[in-house]
N, C-alpha and C positions, 0 to 999 in steps of 0.2 A: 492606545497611546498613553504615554508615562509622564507626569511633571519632571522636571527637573529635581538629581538624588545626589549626594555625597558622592556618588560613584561616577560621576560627570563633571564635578567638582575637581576630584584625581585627574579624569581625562584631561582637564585642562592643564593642570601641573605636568603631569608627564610630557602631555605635549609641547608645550612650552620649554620644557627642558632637553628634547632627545634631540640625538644629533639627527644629520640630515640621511647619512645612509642608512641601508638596511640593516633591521637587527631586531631578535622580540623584545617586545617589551610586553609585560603583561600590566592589565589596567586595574586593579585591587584583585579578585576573584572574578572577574565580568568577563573580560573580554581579554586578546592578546593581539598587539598591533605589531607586523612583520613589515618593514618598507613604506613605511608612511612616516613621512617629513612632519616638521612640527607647526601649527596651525598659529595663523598670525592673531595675535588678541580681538576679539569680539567678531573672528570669520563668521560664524556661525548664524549673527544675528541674532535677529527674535526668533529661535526654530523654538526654544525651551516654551515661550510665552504661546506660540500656535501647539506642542503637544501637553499644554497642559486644561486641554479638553476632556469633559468626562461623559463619554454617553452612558446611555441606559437601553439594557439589552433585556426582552421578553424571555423568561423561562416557563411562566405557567402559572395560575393559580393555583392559593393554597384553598385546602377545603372548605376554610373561612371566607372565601371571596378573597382575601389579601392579593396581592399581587408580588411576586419574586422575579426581583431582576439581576443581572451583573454589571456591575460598576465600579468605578474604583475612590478611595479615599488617599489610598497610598501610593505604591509602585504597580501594582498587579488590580486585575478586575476580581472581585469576592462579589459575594452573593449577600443581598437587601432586600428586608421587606419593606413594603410601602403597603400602609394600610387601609390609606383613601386618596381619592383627587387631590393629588399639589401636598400628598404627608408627607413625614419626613423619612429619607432612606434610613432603616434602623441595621446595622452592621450583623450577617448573622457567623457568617467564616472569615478568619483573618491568615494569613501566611504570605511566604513570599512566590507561591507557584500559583498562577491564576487560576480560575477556576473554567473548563469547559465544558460544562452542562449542569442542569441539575432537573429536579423536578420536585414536588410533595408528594407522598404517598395519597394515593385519593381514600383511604380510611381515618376520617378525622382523631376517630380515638387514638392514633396514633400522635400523631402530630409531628411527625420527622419528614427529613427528606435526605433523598439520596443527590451526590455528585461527581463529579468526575475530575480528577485534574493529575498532572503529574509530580514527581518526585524530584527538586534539583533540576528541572528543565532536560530528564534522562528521555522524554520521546515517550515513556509508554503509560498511558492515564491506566490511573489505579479507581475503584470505586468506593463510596464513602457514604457513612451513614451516622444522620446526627438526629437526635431530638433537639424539639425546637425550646430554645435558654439554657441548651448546653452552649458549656463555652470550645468544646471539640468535638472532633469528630471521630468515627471510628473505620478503619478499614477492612471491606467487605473481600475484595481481589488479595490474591497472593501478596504480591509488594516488587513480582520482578517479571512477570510475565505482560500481554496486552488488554487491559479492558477496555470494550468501547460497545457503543450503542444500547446503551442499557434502556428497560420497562416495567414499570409498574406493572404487576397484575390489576386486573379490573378490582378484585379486593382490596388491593393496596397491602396484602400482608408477604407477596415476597416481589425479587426483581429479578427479570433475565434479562441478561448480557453476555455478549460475545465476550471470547475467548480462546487464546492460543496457550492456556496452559497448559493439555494433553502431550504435546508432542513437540511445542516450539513454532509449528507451520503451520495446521489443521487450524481454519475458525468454528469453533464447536458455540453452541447455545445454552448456556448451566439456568441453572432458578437456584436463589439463596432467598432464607427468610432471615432477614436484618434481625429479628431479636432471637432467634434461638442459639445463636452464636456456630450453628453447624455449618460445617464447610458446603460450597453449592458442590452441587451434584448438575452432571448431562442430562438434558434433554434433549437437542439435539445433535448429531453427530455430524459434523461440516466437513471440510475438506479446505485443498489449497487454495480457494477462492473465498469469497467475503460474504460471510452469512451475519446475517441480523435479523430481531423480532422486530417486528414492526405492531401487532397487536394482540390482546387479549379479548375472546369473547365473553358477553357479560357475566358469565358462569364459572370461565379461565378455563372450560373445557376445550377449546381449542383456541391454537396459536397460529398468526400468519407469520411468514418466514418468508426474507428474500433472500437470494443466491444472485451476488453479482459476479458476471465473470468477465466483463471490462464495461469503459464507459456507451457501449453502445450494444450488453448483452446482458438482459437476466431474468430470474427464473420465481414468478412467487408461487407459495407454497400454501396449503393452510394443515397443520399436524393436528391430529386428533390426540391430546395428550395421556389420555387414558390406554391405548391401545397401540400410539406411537407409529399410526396410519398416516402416510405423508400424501396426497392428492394435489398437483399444477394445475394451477388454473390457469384458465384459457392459452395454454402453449401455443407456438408458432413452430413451423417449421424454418423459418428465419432470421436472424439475431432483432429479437425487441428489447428496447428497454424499460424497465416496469420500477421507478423513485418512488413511489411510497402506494401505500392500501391501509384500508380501515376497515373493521368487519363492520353488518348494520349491525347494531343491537336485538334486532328480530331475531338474528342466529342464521336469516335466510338468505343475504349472499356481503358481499366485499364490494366498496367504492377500490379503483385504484387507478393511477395516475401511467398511462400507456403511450409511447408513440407506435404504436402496431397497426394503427388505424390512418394514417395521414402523416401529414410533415411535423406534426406538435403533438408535444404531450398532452392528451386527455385525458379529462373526469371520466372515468368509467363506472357501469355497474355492471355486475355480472352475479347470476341467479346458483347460489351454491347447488341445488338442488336439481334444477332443468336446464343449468348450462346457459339460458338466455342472457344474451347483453345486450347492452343498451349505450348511447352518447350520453353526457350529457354539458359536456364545455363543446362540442362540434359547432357550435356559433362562434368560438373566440378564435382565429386568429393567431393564437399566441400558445407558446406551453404553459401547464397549468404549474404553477411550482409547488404549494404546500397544499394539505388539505386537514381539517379539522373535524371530530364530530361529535358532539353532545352526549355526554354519558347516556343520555335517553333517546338517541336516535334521533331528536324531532330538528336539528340544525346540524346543516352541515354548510362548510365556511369553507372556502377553499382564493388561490391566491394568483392572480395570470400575470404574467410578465410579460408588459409590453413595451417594445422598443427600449426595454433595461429599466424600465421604473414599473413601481407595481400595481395591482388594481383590487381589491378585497371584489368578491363576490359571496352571496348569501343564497340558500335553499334550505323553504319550508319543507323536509321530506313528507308529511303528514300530506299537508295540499298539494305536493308538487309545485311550488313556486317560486320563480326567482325574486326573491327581496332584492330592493334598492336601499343599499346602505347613503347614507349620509357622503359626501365627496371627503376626501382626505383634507385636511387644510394645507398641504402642497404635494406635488408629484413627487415622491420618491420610493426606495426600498423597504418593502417590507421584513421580519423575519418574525420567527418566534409564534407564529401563528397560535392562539391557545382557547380553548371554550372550560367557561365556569363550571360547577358541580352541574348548579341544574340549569344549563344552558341559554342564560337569559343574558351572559356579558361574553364577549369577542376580545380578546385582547392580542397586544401585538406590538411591534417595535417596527419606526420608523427612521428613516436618515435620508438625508439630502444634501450634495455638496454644501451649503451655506444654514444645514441644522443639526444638531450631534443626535446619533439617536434617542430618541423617546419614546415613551412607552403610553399608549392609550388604549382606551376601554370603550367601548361600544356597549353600550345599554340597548338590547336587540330590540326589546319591548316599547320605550320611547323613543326608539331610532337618533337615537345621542350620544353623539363621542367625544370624548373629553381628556384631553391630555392627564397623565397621573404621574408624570414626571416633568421635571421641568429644567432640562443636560445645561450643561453655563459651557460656554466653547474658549473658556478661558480666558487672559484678558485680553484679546482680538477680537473686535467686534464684528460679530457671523456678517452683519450688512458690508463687509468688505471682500467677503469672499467671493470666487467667482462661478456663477454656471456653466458648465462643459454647453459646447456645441453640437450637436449629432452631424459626423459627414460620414457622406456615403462616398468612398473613391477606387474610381475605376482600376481593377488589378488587369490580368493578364488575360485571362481566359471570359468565355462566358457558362451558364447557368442557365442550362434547357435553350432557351432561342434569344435571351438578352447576354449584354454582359455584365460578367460579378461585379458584384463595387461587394468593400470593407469597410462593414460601420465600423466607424471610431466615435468617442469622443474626445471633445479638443476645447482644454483650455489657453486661454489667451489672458496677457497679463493688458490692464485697462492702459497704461502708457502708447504711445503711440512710438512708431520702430519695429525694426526688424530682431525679432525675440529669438534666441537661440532655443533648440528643441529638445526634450529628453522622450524619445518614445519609449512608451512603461509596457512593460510584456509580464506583468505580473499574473503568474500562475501558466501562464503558456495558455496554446487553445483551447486546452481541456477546460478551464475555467472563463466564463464571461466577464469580461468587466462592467459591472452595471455603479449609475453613479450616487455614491452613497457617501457617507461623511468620510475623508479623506484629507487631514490636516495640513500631513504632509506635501501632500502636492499644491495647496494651496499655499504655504511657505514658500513653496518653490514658483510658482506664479507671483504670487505680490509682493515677496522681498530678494528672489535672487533672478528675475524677471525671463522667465524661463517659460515660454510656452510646452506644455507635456500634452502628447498624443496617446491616447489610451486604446488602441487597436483589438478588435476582437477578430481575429484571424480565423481562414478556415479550419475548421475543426471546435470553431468555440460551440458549446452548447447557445440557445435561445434565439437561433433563427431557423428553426428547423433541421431535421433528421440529415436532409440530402447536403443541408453546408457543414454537418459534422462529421459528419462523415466522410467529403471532402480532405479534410486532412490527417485524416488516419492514417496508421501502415506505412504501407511505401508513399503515400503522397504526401506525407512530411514537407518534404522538399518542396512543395508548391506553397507553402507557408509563406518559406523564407523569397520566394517571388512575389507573393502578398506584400511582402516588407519592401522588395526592390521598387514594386511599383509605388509607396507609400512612399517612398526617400524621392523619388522621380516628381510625386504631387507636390513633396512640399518647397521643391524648389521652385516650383510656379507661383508660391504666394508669396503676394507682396508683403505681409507682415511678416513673414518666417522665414527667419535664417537658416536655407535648405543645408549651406556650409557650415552650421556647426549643429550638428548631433549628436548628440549619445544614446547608449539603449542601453534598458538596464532591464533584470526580468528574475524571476524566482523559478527552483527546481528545472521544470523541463523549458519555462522561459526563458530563462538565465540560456541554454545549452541553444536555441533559437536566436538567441542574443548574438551570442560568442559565433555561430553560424550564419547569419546577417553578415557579422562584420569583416566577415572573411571574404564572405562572396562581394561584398562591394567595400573593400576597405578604403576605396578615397573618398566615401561619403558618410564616415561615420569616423568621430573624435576620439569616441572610448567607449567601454562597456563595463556595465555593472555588474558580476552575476554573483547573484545570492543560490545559494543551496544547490548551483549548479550539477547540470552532468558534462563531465567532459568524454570520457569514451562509453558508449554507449553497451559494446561487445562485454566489455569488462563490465558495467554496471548492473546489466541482466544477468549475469551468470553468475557473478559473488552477491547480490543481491541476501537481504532476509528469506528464508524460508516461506513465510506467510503470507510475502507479498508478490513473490517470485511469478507465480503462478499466472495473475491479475494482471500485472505489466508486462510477461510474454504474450498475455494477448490483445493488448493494446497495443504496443510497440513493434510487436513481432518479433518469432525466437531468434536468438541470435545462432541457434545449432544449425539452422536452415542455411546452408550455401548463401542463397541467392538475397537470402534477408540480411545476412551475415555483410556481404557485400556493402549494401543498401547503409546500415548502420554503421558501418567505418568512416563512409562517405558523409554521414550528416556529425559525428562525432569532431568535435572540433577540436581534439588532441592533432587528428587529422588533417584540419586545418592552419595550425599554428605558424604555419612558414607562409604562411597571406598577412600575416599581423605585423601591425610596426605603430599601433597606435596604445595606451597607458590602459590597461585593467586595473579593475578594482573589484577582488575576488573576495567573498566575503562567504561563513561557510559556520553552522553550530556545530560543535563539537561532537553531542549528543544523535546527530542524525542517522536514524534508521532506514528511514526511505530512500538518501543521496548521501553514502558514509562519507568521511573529511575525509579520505584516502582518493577520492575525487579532483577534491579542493589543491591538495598536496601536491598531484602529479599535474594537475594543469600548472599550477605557479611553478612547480620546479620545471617544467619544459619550455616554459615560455619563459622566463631568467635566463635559462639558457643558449637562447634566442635571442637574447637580449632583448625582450618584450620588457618596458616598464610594469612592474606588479606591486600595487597596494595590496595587503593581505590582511585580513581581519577577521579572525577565529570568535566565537562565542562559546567561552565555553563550558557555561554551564546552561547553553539551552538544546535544543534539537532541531527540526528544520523552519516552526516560525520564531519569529523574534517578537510580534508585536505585541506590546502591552507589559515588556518585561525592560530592566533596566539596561541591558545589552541594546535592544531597540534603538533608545537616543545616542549612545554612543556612534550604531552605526549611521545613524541619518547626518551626526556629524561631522563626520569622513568622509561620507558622500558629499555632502556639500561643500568641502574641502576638495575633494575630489575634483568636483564641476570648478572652482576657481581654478584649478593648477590648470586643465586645459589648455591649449592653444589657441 
């Protein structure tokens, strides 16, 4: 989230001056407003006062114990060290494109780190390498092609990172050493699917490598790098999905994180050598989400998500034993999982709808954890925020011998009344919504008195294999019955205004969005969609080369007949002559994954239509916004938006 910038300052002049019909206006370099009316003085409210929160995000420690996180001062998140409990954030990169990753070289004598972030908000992160009291950095990647998923060698003296510079399409695995200034060189050779390292052995003599080939198939590897021998561990004959691996430090096999075994992901181990595996999360319940492990083998840290909030777990690998860490001092999100040089601190980043996140350290030795940040939520005081509710509501079908219900979570604004609803489809199923610091919808709860429903539909990851898989492929379409039945609950409550909804939703959300509302347009006001897809036929076939591959098989080809069929029917170009209620299409210019040629042809058909269309280009970002100054703009159309309603 962003403070309030000069560039929101314009917004409001422009706005305040444009006439009421369609026309662009562009807003300084930010953004371009197509059909949006001009917003009545102080619509917006306090939204500037709730995004001018600053959390602090986990990236790792440096070789010194220090701790590096992302947070922001200005418009964008940059990278800070913090050098003890409650120090001060010391600024180490500045610019105006955020940063999305970083780490320290684990070689002290170096004392640099590498990071990732993009160019003008163009979609494709470049890699970056700084010593630490430079005042810049230097780029490692070409400057036009994709980096992403970069690693330390266990030396610290080079990094491998994916790569589609080969050919445009191909994810290949290069190694660069940051000071010899030579271009990286292949390591391994990828293809149309999504290759990344996930480790080096303590030697660097071998590397693990995952191959994803959608969200519910993939392939780990571990290459012998001297000989370029590539060996799959533990294969299946039937799509598993394999999120993360760690080699032990003994050389003798790989932890890695499996649903091949049950309905969740688990801790695995598996013996390089004799093949033998083992459980070792087969007690939790839940998918394991991250996992961590001690330069030296003897701690491994790993992360289980339960019911969307998270729970740290600790193993003595030496004893065999599970550690009982300290309780969290509240239930929320974890990320950023990270263990010290020599494995004596756990660090980590938390958030909770009513705390921004922060960053704490676990002292393994004195079993003591201690906040080393301390995020200010701006001047809104966090004790006014609200806690989501977990419901569980019954859809259509059932689930082995009960029937399904859809966890949600649901906030409510503290007033008493019947609250008008916005159900958020951010990210679509593919992504869980779990509940973490979340400004914005808290704005919208306690100043535009808006109860927001946060739905994890079939197909969301984190309740198991069998409901993700539910809405894969062709069962798409039982999603958006997930939603009908959800429009149906919420007109049975008495605090919820089942007659006024909207739904608003990002990329494949947004296209579930626009599809809801077609399928039940008398109970739904408007729709938001961001980064949307509207024909799906067209989307997979002009598609990037690089990603092409990966979303034909999640989605299903669109060359298939019978798929082909399928995907016309959920494409909501398709449905446009069911709509007669106000869109608010909103779309980065820069997107690679959902082009603005998307964006374009749904606004121009539904104009046509004479569909009411607010339109709002970004256009110096790609498909997210958050954390950049386009962001506030768009939240303040949105809630302009939500006033014009009926």
């Amino acid at each position: 989230m962003i403070k309030t910038s000069a560039t929101c300052c314009l917004l409001v002049a422009v706005l305040g001056a444009a006439p009421l019909h369609a026309e662009l206006r562009p807003v300084g370099a930010t953004v371009t407003l197509d059909g949006i009316p001009p917003a009545a003085p102080g619509e917006a409210g306090r939204l500037a006062d709730y995004l001018q929160a600053r959390p602090a995000r986990s990236c790792g420690f440096s070789p010194q114990g220090a701790v590096l996180i992302r947070t922001r001062f200005g418009d964008s998140e940059q990278l800070h060290l913090v050098e003890k409990e409650g120090g001060a954030r010391r600024q180490l990169t500045f610019g105006h494109d955020p940063v999305a990753w970083a780490a320290y070289s684990p070689d002290p004598a170096r004392n640099a780190l590498a990071f990732l972030k993009d160019v003008q908000g163009d979609g494709r992160n470049q890699l970056y390498y700084q010593h630490a009291g430079d005042a810049s950095a230097r780029m490692l990647s070409d400057g036009h092609s994709q980096a992403t998923a970069p690693l330390w060698s266990s030396s610290g003296r080079e990094i491998a990172y994916s790569s589609n510079a080969r050919d445009g399409q191909s994810h290949d695995i290069v190694l660069v050493d940051p000071e010899t200034g030579a271009p990286p060189h292949l390591i391994v050779t990828g293809d149309a699917f999504d290759w990344q390292a996930l480790d080096f052995a303590s030697d660097d003599h071998l590397l693990l490598v995952l191959q994803t080939l959608s969200p519910a198939e993939s392939h780990l590897f571990v290459i012998d790098l001297a000989s370029g021998l590539r060996r799959e561990l533990d294969p299946s004959p039937t799509p598993v999905l394999i999120k993360d691996a760690r080699l032990a430090r003994d050389g003798q096999g790989v932890y890695y994180l499996s649903n091949g075994y049950g309905e969740f992901d688990q801790l695995r181990y598996i013996n390089l050598f004799s093949g033998q595996k083992s459980a070792l999360s087969e007690h939790i319940a839940a998918d394991i989400d991250a996992l961590a492990l001690s330069r030296d083998g003897h701690l491994l840290a790993f992360t289980s998500n339960e019911g969307g909030n998270s729970r740290l777990n600790l193993v003595d690998v030496l004893t065999h034993q599970d550690l009982i860490p300290p309780n969290l001092p509240f239930a929320g999100v974890m990320q950023g999982l990270a263990i010290d040089a020599e494995g004596k601190h756990v660090m980590f980043s938390l958030a909770a709808p009513n705390h921004p996140d922060d960053v704490y350290v676990l002292d393994v030795a004195a079993n003591h954890l201690a906040a080393w940040t301390h995020s200010e939520s701006g001047p809104i005081d966090a004790a006014k925020f609200v806690l989501p509710r977990l419901i569980n509501v019954p859809t259509f079908d059932h689930d082995s011998a009960r029937a399904r219900e859809i966890p949600s979570f649901l906030y409510t604004p503290a007033a008493p009344g019947k609250h008008p609803v916005l159900l958020a489809l951010e990210g679509g199923p593919e992504a869980q919504f779990r509940p973490g610091f979340d400004p914005w919808i808290e704005y919208l709860v306690n100043e535009q008195g808006y109860a927001v429903v946060a739905p994890n539909l079939r197909g969301s990851p984190g309740y198991g294999k069998s409901y993700a898989a539910a809405g894969h492929g062709i069962l798409r379409e039982d999603a958006i019955k997930d939603l009908g039945a959800l429009l149906v609950w919420l007109r049975a409550q008495r605090d919820l205004d089942g007659q006024r909804v909207v739904i608003s939703g990002h990329h494949y959300g947004a296209a579930l969005a626009l599809a809801t509302f077609a399928t039940f347009p008398d109970r739904v006001r408007g729709v938001v969609s961001v980064s949307g897809v509207s024909d799906y036929i067209e989307w997979l076939g002009g598609m990037n080369p690089d990603t092409q591959a990966e979303r034909r098989a999640e989605f299903g080809d669109e060359r298939d007949l019978a798929l082909r069929s399928a995907l016309h029917h959920l494409s909501p170009l398709a449905n446009l002559d069911r709509l007669n209620r106000p869109l608010l299409v909103v779309h980065g210019k820069n997107d690679r994954e959902v082009p603005l040629a998307q964006a374009e042809e749904l606004v121009a058909v539904a104009r046509s239509r004479s569909i009411p269309v607010w339109y709002l280009v970004a256009n110096d970002q790609a498909g997210e916004l958050r954390g950049t100054a386009a962001e506030e703009i768009y939240l303040r159309v949105f809630t302009q938006f939500l006033g014009s309603l009926p």
